[in-house]
C-alpha positions as CSV (number, residue, x, y, z in Angstrom):
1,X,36.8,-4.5,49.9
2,X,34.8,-7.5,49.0
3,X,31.7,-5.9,49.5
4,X,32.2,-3.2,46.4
5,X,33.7,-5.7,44.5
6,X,30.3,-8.0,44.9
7,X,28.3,-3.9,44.3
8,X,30.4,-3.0,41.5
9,X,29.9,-7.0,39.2
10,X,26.3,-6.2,40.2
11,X,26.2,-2.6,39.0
12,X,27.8,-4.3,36.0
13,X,25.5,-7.2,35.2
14,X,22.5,-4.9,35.4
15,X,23.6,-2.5,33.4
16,X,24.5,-5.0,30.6
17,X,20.9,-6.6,31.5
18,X,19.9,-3.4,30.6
19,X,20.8,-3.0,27.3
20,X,19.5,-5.3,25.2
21,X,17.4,-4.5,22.0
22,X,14.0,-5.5,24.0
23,X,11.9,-3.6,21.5
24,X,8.5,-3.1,22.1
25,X,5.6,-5.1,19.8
26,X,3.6,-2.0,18.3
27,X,0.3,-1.5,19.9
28,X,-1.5,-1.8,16.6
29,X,-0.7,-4.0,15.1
30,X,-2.1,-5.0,11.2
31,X,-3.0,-8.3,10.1
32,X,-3.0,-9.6,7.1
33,X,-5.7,-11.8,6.2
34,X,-6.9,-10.7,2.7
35,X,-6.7,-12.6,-0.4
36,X,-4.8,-10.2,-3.2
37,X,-6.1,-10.2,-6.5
38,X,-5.1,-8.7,-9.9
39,X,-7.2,-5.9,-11.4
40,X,-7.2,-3.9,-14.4
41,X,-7.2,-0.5,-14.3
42,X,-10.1,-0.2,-16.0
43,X,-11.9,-2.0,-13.3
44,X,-11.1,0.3,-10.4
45,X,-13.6,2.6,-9.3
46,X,-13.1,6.4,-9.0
47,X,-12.9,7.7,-5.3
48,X,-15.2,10.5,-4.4
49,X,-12.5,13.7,-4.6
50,X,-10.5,12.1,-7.1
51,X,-10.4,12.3,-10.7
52,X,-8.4,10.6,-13.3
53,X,-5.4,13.3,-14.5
54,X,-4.4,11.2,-17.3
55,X,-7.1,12.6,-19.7
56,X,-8.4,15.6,-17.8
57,X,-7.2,19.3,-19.1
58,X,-8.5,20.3,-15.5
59,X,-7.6,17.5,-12.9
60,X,-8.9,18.8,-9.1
61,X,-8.2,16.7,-6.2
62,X,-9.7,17.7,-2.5
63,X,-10.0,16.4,0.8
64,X,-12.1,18.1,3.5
65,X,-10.8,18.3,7.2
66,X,-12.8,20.3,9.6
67,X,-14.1,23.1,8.2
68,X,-11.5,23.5,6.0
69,X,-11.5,21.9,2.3
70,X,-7.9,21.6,0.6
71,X,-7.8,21.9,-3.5
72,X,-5.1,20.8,-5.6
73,X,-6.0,22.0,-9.1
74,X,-3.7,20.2,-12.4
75,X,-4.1,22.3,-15.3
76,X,-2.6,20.8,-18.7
77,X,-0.6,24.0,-20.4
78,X,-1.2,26.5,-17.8
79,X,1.3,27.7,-15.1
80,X,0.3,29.7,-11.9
81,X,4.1,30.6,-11.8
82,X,5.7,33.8,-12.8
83,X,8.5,32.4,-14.4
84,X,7.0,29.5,-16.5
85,X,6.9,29.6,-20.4
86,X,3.3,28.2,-20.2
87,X,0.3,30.4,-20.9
88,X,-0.3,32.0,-17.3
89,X,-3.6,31.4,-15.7
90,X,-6.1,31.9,-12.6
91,X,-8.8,30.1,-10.9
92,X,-12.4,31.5,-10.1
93,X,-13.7,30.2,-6.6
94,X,-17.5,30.0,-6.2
95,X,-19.0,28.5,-3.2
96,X,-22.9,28.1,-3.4
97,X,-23.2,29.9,-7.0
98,X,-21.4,32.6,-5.2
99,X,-17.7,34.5,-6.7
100,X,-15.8,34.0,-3.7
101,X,-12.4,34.7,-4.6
102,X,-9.4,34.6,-8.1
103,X,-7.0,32.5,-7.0
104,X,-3.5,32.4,-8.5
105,X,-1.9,29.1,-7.3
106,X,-2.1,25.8,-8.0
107,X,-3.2,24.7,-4.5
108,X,-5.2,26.8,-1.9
109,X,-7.1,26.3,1.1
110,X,-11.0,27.4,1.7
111,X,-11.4,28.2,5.3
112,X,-13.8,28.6,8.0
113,X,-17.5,26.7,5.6
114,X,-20.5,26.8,8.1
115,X,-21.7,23.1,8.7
116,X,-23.5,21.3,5.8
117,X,-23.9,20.8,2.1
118,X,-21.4,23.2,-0.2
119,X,-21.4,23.3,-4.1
120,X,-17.6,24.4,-4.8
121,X,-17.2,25.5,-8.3
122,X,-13.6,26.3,-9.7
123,X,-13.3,27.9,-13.3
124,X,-10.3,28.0,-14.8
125,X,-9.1,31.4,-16.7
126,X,-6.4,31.4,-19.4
127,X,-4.1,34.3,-19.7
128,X,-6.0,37.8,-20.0
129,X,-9.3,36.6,-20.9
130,X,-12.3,37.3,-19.3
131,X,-14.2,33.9,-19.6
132,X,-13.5,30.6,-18.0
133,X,-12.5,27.7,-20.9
134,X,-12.5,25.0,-18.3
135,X,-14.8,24.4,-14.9
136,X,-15.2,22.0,-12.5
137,X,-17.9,21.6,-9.8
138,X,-17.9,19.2,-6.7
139,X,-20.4,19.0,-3.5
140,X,-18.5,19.1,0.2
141,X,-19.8,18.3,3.4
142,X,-19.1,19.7,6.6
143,X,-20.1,18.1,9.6
């Protein structure tokens, strides 16, 4: 009887040992060791792939991964929706000088570029008319 009395306090004090909140230090971990210093917006530089929106009519964003380049496209008084009371509209894909594809959302995809330099231009088409009133043109590369 002593003997799972003695089995049973241990089965209890290592269970209890068990349970603390012994959480693990995070394997990366960041240091900070940077002085931070105030800057005016007007000092900060643009980053390739990113425009400011605040005075662009035509505001594309894009980030390549692989061989796949994602667009965001921010068009002031146009809607890619159906049921928008903006002034519908439709993007024009060239890649390489080359009509690729009309596009009729705000954000797409372009999948599968070969490796190497890409000239993506994007023209943007206002309701039913035929010619583009705003473009955009950026360079991608795909390693």
């Amino acid at each position: 009887m002593k003997r799972q009395k003695y089995i049973f306090i241990l089965l209890v004090i290592f269970v209890l040992a068990a349970c603390q909140k012994d959480i693990p230090e995070p394997e990366t971990k960041a240091e900070a060791n940077f002085e931070v210093n105030a800057v005016k917006a007007e000092q900060v530089l643009q980053v390739s792939g990113m425009e400011s929106s605040a005075r662009d009519p035509f505001f594309v964003r894009h980030q390549t991964k692989g061989k796949d380049v994602f667009v965001e496209c921010i068009a002031q008084d146009v809607s890619f929706r159906k049921q928008s009371s903006k002034e519908k509209g439709k993007i024009i894909l060239y890649i390489n000088g080359k009509k690729k594809d009309e596009i009729h959302s705000a954000a797409f995809i372009i999948k599968g570029l070969p490796s190497g330099k890409h000239r993506i231009g994007l023209e943007l088409v206002k309701g039913n008319s035929a010619e583009a009133s705003l473009k955009k043109d950026f360079l991608v590369v795909i390693p």
